[in-house]
Backbone as numpy.savetxt, mean C-alpha at the origin, in Angstrom:
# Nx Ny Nz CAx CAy CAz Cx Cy Cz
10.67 5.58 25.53 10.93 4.16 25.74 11.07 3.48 24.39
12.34 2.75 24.02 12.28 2.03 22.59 12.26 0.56 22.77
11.69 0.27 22.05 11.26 -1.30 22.03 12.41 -1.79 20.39
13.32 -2.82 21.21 13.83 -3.29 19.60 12.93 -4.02 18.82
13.44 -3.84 17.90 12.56 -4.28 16.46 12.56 -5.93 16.49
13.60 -6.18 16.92 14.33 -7.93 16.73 13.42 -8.62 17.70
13.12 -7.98 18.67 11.91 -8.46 19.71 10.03 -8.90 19.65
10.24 -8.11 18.92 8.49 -8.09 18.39 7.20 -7.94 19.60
6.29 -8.82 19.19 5.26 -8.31 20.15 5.49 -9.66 21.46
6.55 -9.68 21.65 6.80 -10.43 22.94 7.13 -9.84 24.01
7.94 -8.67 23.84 8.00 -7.67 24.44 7.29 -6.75 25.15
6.50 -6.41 23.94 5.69 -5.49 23.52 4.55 -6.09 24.70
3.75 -7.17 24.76 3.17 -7.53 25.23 3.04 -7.17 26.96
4.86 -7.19 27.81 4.75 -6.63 28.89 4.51 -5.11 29.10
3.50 -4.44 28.02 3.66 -3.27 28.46 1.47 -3.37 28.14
1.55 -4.12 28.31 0.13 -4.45 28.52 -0.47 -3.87 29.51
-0.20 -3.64 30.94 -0.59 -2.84 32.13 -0.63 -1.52 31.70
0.62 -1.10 30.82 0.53 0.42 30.67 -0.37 1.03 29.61
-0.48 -0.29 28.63 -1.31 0.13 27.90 -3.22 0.42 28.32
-3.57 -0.59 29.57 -4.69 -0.78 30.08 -4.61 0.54 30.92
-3.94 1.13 31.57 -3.99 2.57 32.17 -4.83 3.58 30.69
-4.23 3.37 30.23 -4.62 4.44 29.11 -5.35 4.52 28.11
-6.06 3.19 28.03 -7.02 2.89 26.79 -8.48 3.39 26.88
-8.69 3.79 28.06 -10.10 4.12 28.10 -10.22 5.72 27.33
-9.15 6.03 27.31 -8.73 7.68 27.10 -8.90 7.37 25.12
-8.50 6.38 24.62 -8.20 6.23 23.59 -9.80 5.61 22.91
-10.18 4.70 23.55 -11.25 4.13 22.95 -12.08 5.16 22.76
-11.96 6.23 23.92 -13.28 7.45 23.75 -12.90 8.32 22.74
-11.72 8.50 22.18 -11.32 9.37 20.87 -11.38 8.65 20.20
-11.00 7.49 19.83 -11.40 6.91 18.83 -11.95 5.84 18.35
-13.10 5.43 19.22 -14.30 4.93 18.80 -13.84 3.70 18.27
-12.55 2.92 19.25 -12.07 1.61 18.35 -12.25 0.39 19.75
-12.40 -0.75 19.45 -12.42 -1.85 20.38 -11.38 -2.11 21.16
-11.47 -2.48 22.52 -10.19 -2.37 23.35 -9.38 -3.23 22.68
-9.74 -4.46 21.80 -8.64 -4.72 21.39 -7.85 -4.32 20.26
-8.49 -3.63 19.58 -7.42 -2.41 18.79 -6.79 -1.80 19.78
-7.38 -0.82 20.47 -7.08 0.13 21.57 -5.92 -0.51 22.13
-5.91 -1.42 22.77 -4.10 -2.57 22.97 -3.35 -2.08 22.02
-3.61 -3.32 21.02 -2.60 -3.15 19.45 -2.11 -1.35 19.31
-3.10 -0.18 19.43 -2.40 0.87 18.59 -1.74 1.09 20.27
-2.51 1.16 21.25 -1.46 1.67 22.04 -0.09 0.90 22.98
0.26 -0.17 22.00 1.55 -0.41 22.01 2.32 -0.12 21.08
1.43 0.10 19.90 2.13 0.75 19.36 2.76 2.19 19.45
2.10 2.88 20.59 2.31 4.22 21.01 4.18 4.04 21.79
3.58 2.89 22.63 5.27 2.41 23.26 6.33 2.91 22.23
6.25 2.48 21.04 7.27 2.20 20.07 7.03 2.85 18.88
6.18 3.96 18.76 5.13 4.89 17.44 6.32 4.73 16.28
8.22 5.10 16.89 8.98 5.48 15.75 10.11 4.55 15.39
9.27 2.80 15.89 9.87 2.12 15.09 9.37 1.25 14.52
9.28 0.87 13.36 8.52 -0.29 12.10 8.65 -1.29 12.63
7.43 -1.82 12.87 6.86 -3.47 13.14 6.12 -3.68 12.01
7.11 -4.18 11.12 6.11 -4.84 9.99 4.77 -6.35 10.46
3.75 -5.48 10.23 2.76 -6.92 10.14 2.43 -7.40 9.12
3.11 -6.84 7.94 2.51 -8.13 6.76 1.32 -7.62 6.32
0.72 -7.96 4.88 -0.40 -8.43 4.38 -0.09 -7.10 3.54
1.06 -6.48 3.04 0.99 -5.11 2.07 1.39 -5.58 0.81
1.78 -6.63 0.32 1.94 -6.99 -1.01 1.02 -7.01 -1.55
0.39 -6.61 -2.56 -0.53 -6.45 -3.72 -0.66 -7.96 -3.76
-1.94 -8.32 -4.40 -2.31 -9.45 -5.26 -2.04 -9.62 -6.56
-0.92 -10.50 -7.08 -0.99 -10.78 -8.42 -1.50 -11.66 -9.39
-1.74 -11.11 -10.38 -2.53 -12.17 -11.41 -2.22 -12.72 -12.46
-1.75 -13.69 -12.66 -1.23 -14.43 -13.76 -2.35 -14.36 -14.59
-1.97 -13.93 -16.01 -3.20 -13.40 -17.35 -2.32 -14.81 -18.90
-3.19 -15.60 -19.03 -2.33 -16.70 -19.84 -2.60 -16.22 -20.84
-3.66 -15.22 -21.50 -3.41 -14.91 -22.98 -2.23 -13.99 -23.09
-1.62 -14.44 -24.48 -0.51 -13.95 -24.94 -0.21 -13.02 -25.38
0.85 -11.49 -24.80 0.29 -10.29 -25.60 1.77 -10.18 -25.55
1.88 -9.07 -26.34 3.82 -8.33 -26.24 3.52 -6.96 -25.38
4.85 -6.41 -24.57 4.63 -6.19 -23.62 3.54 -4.71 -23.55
3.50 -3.81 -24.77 2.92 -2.73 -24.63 1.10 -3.19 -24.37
1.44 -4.14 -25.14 -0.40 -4.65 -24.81 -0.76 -5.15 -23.71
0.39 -6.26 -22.94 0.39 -7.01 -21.81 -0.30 -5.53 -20.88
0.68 -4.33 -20.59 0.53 -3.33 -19.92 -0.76 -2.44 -19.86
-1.00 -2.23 -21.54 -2.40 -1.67 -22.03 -3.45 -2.46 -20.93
-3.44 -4.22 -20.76 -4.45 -4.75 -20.40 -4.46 -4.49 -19.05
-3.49 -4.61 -18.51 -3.40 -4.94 -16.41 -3.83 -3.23 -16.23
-3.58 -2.32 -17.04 -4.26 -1.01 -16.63 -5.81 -0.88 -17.07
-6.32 -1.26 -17.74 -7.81 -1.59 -17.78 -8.28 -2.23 -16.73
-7.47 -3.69 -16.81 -8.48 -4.36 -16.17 -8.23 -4.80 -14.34
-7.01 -3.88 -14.08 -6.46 -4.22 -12.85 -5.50 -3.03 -12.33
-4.25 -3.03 -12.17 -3.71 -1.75 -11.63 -2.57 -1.22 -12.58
-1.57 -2.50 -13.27 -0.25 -2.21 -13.50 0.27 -3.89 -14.01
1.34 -3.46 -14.62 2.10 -5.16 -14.95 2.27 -4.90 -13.45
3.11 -6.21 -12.46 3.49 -5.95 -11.81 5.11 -5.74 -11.84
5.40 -4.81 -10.43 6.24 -4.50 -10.02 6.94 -5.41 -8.47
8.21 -5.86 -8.80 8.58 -6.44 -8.01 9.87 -5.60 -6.52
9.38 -5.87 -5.86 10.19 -4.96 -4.02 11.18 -5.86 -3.81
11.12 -6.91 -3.93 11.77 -8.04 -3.34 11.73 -9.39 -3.09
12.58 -9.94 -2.87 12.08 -11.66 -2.76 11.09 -12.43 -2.79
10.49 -11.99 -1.42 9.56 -12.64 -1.06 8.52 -12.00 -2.28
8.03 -11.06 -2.86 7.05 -10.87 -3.81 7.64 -11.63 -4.94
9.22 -11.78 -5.67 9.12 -12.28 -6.73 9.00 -14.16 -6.44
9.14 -14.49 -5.46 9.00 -15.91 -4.81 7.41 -15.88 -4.87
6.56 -14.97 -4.67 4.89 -15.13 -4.97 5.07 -15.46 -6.41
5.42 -14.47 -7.22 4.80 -14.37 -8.79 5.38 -15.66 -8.89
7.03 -16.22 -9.68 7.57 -17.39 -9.20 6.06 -19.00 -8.91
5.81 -18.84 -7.61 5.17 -19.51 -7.73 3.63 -19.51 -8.30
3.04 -18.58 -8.52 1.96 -18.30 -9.27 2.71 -18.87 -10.70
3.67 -19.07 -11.61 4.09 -19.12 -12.83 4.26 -20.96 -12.69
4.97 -21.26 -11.56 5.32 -22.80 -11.60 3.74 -23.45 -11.18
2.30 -22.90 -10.74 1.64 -23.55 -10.13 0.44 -23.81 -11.73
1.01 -22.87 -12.95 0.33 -22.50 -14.36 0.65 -23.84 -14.93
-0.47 -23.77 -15.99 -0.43 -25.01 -17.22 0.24 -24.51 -18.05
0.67 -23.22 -18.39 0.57 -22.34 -19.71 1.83 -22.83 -20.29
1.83 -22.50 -21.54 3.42 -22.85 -22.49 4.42 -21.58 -22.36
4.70 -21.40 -23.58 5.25 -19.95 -23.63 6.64 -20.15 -22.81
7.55 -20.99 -23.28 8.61 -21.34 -22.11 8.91 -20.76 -20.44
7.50 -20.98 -20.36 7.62 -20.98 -18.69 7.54 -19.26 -18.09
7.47 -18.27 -18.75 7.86 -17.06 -18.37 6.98 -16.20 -18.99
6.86 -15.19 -18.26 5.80 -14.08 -18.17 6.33 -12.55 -17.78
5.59 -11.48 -18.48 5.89 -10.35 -18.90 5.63 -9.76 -17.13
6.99 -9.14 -16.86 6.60 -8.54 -15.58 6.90 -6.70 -16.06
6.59 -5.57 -14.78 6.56 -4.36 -15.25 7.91 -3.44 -15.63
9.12 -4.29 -15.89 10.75 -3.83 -16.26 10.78 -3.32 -17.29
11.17 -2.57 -17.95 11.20 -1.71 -18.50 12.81 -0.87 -19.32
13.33 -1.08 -20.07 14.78 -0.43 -20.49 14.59 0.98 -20.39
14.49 2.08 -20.42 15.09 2.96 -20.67 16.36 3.23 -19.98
16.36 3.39 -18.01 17.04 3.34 -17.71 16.70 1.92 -16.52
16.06 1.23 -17.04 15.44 0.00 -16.51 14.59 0.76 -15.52
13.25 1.18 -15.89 12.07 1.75 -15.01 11.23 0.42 -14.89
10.36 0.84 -13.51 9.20 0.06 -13.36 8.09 0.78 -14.01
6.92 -0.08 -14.99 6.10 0.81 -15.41 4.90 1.05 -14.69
4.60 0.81 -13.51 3.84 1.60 -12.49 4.54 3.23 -11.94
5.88 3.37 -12.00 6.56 4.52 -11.89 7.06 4.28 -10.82
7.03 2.95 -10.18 7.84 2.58 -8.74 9.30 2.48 -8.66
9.78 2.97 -8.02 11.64 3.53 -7.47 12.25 1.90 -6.64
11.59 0.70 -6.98 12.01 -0.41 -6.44 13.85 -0.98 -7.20
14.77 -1.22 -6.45 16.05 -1.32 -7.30 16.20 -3.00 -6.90
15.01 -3.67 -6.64 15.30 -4.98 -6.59 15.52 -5.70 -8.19
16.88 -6.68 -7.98 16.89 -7.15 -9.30 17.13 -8.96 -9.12
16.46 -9.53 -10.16 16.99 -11.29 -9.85 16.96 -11.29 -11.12
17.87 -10.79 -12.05 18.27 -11.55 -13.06 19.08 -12.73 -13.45
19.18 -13.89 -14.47 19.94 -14.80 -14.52 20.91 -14.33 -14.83
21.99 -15.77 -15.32 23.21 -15.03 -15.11 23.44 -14.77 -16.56
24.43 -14.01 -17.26 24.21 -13.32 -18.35 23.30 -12.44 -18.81
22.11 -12.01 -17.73 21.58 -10.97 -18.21 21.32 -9.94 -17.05
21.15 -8.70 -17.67 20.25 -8.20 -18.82 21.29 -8.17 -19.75
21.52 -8.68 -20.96 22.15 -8.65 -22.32 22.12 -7.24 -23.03
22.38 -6.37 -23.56 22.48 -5.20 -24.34 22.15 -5.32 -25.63
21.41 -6.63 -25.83 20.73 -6.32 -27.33 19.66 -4.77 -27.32
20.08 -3.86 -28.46 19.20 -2.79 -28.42 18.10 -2.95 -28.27
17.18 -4.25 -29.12 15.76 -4.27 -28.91 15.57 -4.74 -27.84
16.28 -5.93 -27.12 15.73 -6.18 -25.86 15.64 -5.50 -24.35
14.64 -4.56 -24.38 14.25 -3.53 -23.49 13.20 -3.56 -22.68
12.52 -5.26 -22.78 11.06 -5.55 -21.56 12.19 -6.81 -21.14
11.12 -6.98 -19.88 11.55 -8.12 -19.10 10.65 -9.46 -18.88
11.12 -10.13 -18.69 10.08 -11.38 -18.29 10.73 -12.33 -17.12
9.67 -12.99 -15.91 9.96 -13.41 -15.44 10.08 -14.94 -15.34
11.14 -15.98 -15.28 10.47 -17.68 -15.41 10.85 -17.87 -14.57
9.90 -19.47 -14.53 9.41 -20.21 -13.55 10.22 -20.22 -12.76
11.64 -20.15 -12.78 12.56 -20.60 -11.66 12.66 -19.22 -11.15
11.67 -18.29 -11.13 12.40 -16.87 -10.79 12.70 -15.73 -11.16
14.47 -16.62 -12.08 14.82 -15.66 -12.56 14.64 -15.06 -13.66
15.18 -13.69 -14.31 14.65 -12.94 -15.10 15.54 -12.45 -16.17
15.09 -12.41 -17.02 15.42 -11.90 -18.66 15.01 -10.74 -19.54
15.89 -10.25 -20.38 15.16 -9.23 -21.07 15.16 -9.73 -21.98
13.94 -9.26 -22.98 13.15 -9.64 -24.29 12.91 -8.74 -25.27
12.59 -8.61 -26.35 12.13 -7.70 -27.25 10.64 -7.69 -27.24
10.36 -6.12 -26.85 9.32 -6.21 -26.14 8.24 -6.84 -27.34
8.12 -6.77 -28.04 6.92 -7.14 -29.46 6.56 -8.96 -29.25
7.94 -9.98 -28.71 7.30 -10.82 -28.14 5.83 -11.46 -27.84
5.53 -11.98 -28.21 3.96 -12.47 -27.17 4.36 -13.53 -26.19
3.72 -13.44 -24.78 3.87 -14.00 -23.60 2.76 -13.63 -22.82
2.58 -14.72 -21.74 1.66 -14.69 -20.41 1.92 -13.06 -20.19
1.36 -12.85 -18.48 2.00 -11.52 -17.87 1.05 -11.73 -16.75
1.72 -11.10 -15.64 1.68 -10.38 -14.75 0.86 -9.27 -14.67
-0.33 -9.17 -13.96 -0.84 -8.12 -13.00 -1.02 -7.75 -11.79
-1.08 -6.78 -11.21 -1.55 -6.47 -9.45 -2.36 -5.72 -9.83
-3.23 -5.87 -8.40 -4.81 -5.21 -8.24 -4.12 -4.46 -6.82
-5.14 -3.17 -6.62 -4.94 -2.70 -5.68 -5.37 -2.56 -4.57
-7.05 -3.04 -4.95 -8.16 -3.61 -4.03 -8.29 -2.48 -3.43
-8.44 -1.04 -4.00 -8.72 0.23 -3.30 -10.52 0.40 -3.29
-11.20 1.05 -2.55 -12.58 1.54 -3.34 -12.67 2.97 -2.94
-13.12 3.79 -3.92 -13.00 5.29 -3.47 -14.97 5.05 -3.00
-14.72 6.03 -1.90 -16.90 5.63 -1.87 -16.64 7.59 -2.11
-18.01 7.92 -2.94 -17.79 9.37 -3.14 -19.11 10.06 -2.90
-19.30 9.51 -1.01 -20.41 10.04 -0.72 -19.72 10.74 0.91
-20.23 11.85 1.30 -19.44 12.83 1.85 -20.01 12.52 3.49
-18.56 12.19 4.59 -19.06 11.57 5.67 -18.00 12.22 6.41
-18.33 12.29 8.00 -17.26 12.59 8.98 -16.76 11.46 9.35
-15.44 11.35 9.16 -14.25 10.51 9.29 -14.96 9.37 10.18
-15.39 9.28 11.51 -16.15 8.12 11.77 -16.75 7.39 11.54
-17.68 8.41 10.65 -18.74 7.45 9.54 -18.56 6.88 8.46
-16.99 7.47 8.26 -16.11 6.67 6.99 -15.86 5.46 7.47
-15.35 5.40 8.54 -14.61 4.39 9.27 -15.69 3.09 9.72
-16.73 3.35 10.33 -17.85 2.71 10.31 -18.20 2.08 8.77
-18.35 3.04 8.10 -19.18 2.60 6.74 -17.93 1.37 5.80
-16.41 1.84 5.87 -15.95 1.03 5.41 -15.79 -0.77 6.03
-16.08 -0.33 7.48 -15.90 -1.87 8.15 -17.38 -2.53 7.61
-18.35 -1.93 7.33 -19.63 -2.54 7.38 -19.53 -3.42 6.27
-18.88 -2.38 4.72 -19.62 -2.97 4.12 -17.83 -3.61 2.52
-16.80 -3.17 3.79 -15.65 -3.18 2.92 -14.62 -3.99 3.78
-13.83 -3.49 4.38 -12.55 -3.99 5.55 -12.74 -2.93 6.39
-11.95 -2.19 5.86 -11.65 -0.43 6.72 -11.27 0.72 6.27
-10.92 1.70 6.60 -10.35 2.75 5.67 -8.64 2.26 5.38
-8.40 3.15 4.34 -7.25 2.93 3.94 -5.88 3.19 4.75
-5.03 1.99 5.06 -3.56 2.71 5.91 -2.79 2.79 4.37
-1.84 3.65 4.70 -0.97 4.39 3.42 0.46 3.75 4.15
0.96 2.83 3.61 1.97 2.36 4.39 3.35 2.17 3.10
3.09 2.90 2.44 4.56 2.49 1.75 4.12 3.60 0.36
5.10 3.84 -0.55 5.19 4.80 -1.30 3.92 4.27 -2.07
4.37 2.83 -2.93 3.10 2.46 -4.04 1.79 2.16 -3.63
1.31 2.36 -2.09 -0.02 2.51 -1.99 -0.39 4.27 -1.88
0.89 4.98 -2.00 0.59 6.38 -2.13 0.22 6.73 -3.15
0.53 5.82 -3.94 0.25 6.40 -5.97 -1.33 5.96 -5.91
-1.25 4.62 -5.57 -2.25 4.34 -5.92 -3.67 5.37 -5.28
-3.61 5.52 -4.47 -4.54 6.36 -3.10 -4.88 7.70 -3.79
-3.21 8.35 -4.05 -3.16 9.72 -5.13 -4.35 9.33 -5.97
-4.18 8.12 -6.83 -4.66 8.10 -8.60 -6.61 8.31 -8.12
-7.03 7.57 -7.20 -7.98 7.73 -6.76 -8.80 8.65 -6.10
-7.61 9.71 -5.74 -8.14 10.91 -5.05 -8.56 12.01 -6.11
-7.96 11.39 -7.26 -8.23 12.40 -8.28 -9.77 12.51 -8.80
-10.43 11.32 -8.69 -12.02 11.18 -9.01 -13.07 11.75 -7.83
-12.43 11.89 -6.57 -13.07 12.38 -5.45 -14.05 13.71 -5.88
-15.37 13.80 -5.51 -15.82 14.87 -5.52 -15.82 16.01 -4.41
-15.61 15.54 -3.37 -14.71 16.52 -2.33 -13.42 16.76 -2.41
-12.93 17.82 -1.44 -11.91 18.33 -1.47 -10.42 17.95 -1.48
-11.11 16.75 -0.46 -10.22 16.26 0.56 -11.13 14.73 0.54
-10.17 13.85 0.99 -10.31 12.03 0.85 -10.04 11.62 2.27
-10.41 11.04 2.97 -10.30 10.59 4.34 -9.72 9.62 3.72
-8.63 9.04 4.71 -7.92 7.78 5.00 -7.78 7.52 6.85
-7.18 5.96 6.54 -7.50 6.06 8.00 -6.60 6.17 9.15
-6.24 7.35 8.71 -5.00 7.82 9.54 -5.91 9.13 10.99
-5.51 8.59 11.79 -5.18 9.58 13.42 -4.55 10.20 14.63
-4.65 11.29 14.93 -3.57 11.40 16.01 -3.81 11.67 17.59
-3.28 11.22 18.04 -3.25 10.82 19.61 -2.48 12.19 20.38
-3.13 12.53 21.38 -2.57 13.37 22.00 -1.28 12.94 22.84
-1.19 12.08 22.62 0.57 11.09 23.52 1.46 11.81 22.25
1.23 12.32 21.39 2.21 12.96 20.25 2.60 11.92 19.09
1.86 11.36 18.61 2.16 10.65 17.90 0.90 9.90 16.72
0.71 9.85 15.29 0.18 9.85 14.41 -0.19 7.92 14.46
-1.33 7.63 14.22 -1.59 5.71 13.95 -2.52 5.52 12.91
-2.00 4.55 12.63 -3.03 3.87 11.49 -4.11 2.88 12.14
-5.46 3.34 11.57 -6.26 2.19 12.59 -6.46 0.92 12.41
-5.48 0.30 11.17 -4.87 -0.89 11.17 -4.04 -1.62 12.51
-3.51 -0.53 12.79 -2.91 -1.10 13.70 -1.11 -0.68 13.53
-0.69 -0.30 12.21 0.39 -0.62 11.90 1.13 0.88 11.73
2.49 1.20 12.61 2.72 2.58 12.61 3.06 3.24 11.48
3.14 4.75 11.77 3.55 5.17 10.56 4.95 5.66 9.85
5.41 5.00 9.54 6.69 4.59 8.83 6.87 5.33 7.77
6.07 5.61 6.75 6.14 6.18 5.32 5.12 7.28 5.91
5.44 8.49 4.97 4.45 9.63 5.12 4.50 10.55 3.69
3.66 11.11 3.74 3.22 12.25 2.62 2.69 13.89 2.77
3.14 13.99 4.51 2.42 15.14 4.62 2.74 16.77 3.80
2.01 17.50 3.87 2.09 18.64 3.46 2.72 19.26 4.15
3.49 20.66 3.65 4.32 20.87 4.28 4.04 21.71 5.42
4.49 21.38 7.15 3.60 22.29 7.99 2.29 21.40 8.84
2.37 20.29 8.18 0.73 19.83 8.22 0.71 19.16 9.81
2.03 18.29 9.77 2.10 16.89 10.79 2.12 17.71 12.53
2.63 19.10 12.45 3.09 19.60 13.93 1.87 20.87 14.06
2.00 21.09 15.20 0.83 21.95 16.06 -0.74 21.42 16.13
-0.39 20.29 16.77 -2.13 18.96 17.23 -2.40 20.05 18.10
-4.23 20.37 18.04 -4.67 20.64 19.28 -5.88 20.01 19.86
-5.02 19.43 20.81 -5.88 18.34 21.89 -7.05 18.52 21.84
-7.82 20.07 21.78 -9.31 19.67 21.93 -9.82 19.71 21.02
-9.42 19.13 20.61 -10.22 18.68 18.69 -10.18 17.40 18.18
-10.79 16.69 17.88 -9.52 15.39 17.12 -9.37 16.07 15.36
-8.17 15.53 15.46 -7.34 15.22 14.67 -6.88 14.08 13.96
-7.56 14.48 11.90 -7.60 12.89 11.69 -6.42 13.60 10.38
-6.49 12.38 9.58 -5.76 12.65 8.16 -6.31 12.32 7.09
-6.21 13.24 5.98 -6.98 13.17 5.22 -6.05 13.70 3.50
-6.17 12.83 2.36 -5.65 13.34 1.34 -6.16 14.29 0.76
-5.35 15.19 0.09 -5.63 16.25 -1.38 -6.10 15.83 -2.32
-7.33 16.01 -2.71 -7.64 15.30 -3.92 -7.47 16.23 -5.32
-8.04 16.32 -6.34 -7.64 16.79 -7.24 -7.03 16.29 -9.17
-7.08 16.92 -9.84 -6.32 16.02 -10.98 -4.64 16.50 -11.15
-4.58 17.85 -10.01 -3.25 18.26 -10.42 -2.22 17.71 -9.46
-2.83 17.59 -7.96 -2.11 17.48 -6.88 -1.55 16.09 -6.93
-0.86 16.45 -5.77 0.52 14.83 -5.41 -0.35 13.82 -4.16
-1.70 14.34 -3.73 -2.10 13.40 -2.79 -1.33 13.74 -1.80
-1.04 14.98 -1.49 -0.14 15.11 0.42 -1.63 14.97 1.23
-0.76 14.63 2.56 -1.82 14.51 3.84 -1.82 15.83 4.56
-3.34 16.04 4.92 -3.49 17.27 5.70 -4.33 16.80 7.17
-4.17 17.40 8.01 -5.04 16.92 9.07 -6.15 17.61 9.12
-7.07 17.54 9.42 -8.68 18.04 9.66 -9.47 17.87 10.74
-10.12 18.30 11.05 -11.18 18.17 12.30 -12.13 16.78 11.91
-12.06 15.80 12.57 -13.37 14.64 12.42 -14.43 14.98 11.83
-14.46 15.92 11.43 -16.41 16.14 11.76 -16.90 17.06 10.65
-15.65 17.46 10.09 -16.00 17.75 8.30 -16.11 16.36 7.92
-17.04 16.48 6.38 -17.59 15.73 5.70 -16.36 15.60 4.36
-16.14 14.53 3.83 -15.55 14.20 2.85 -15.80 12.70 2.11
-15.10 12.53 1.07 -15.69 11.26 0.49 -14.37 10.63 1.18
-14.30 9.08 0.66 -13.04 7.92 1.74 -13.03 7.12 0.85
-11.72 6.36 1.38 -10.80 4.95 0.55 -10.96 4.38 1.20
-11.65 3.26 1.32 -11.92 1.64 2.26 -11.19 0.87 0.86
-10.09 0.41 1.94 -9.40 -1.10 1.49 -10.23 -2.40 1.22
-10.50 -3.48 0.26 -10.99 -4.72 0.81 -10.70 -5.85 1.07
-9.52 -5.79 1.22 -8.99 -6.70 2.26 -7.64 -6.27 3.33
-7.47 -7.36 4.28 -7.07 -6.83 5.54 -5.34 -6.68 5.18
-5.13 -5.45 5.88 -3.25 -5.08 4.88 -2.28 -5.42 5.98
């Protein structure tokens, strides 16, 4: 059964009866409130098509001391995640207004994560969104950083410059005390939001960078699978982006649950493997709601 995308949960909503047939089956695997139990199992209706709900843009932070860009970058990785990196509109319409809502001088504009070589993001993000003004990016050799002003749009600079800048936080927490996936899930609502949904490539890096400090094997996130054939986030929000290992996502067996869980490590890429609930591992609780 496909549910269009253009419809949303208005739709979605008349399948409310079908979802109440089947939730008792769901709440007992996974230990979630009928009104999650709704939310994911309409999402079951529609598992393989994206209903964006919002709340995955990073938080950015306007930093008013003045650095040039290798330092700007040096700092947002200490003290936060990354310069930021911009996806699209609506995020550079955040920073944008974070810049017009500032006292700061510095003609209005601030060091975002652009980069010349072949114009990289320096988080290592594959984003090809661009709002430059008009006449640029210019081909002066030195000018190879970017900056963003107030109205938006964007310029390249020589990076040695001093200017404001741009950071994002990732608001991840690794806890590195060793629990069965429920008790992850429990422990992160208690005392965090929830476990982590992995919903787009740059919360994969980030999740990766963190799995690397794990003292277990393996990192619980809060990914599960349903014997209706199909993988959920206990956000609520389907799964759209993936990382599995290769082999990992096919042959569920029903009498087990079946959760997901990252590779941790300093060498590995962070793929997802599935596991039995009931091994112990350390977990990523998000703290705030995505």
């Amino acid at each position: 059964m496909q549910v269009n995308k253009s419809v949303g949960y208005d739709l979605i909503n008349s399948y409310l009866s079908l979802c109440r047939s089947i939730s008792q089956f769901v709440v007992t695997s996974c230990a979630l409130t009928l009104v999650e139990t709704i939310k994911l199992c309409c999402f079951s209706v529609n598992h393989d098509t994206c209903i964006t709900t919002g709340g995955n843009s990073p938080p950015y932070v306007l930093v008013t001391a003045t650095k040039n860009w290798a330092d700007a970058q040096r700092y947002c990785r200490e003290k936060h995640e990354d310069l930021a990196s911009v996806r699209n509109q609506t995020e550079n319409d955040q920073i944008k207004d974070q810049i017009k809502s500032s006292t700061f001088s510095s003609d209005n504009e601030a060091w975002i994560g652009l980069f010349r070589d072949a114009w990289e993001w320096s988080d290592g993000s594959t984003s090809s969104f661009r709002h430059w003004k008009t006449g640029e990016p210019n081909f002066e050799e030195t000018a190879k950083c970017t900056q963003l002003y107030r109205n938006g749009r964007w310029n390249n600079e020589q990076c040695d410059n001093r200017g404001p800048f741009i950071c994002y936080e990732d608001k991840l927490v690794l806890v590195r005390e060793n629990k069965t996936w429920i008790e992850a899930m429990k422990y992160c609502r208690e005392h965090h939001v929830d476990l982590m949904s992995v919903t787009s490539e740059r919360i994969q890096r980030w999740v990766k960078e963190r799995a690397k400090e794990a003292s277990s094997t393996h990192v619980w996130m809060g990914l599960r699978h349903s014997c209706m054939g199909f993988w959920f986030w206990v956000n609520g929000d389907a799964v759209c982006f993936n990382n599995w290992a290769q082999g990992e996502e096919t042959g569920q067996d029903c009498q087990k649950a079946r959760v997901g869980a990252v590779t941790s490590g300093g060498d590995g890429e962070g793929e997802w493997v599935m596991l039995p609930e009931t091994d112990k591992h350390n977990f990523i609780c998000t703290t705030e709601d995505q």
